[in-house]
C-alpha positions as CSV (number, residue, x, y, z in Angstrom):
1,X,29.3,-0.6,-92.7
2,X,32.1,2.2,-92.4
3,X,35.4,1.3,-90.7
4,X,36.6,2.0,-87.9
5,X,39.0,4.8,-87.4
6,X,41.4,5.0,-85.0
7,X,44.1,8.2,-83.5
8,X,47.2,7.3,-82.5
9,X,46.7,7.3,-79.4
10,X,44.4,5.0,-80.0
11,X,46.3,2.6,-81.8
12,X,49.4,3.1,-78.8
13,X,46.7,1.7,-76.3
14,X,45.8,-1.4,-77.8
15,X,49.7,-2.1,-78.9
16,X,50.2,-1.7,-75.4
17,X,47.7,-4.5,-74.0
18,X,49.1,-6.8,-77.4
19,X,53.0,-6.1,-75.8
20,X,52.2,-5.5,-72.0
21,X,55.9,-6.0,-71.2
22,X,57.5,-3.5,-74.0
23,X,54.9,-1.3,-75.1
24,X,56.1,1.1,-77.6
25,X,55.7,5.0,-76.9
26,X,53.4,7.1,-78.7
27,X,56.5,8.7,-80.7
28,X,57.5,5.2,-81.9
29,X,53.5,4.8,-83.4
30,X,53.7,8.3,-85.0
31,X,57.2,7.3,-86.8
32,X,55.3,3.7,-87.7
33,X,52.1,5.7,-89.0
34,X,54.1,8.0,-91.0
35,X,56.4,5.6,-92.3
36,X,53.3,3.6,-94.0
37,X,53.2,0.5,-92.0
38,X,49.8,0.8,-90.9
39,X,47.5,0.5,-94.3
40,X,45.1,2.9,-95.3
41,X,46.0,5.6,-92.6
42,X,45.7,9.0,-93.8
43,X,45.6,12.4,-92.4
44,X,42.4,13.5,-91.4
45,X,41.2,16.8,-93.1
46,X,38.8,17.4,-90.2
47,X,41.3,17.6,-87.7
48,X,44.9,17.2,-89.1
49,X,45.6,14.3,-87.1
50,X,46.4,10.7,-88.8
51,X,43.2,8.3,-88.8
52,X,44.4,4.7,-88.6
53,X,41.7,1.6,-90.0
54,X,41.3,-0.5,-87.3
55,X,41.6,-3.8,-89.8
56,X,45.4,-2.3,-90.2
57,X,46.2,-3.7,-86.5
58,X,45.2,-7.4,-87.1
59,X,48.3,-8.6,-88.8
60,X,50.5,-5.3,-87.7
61,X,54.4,-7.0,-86.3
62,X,56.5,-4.7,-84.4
63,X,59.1,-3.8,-87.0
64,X,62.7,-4.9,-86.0
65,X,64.7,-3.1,-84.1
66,X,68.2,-1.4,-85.9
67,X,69.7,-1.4,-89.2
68,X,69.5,-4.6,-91.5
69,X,72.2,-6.8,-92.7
70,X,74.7,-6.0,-95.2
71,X,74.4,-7.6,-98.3
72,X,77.4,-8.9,-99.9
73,X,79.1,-6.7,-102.2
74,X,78.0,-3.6,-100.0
C-alpha cells in the first residue's frame, strides 16, 4: 500500500480542524516543512512543491513559540 501524500495546503487544513481556535497560516506550515519537522517530506520532482506523508501528522506538536532558555554559562 503506498502512502499518502499530502501539499501543504493540505497539511494547513487538517492543522486547522486539530487547532480550530489558532490555526497556523500556510507560511507558518511551509517554514515547519522546510525546517524538517514533518518526517519524510520531500520535494516533489513532478511538480516542485513539498509532498508531506500523511503518517508524519499523527504525533506532529505545534513547536513552541520564541526563542528557548538560556543555559547557564551562556
Amino acid at each position: 500500500m503506498q502512502e499518502q501524500l499530502l501539499t501543504i495546503r493540505q497539511v494547513e487544513a487538517i492543522l486547522a480542524e486539530r487547532w480550530p481556535d489558532d490555526p497556523p497560516a500556510h507560511s507558518t506550515v511551509k517554514r515547519w516543512v522546510a525546517q524538517g519537522l514533518f518526517p519524510g517530506a520531500f520535494i516533489h520532482p513532478l511538480g516542485n512543491v513539498w509532498a508531506i506523508p500523511r503518517a508524519a501528522l499523527n504525533d506532529f506538536q505545534r513547536p513552541q513559540l520564541g526563542r528557548p532558555p538560556k543555559k547557564e554559562g551562556d
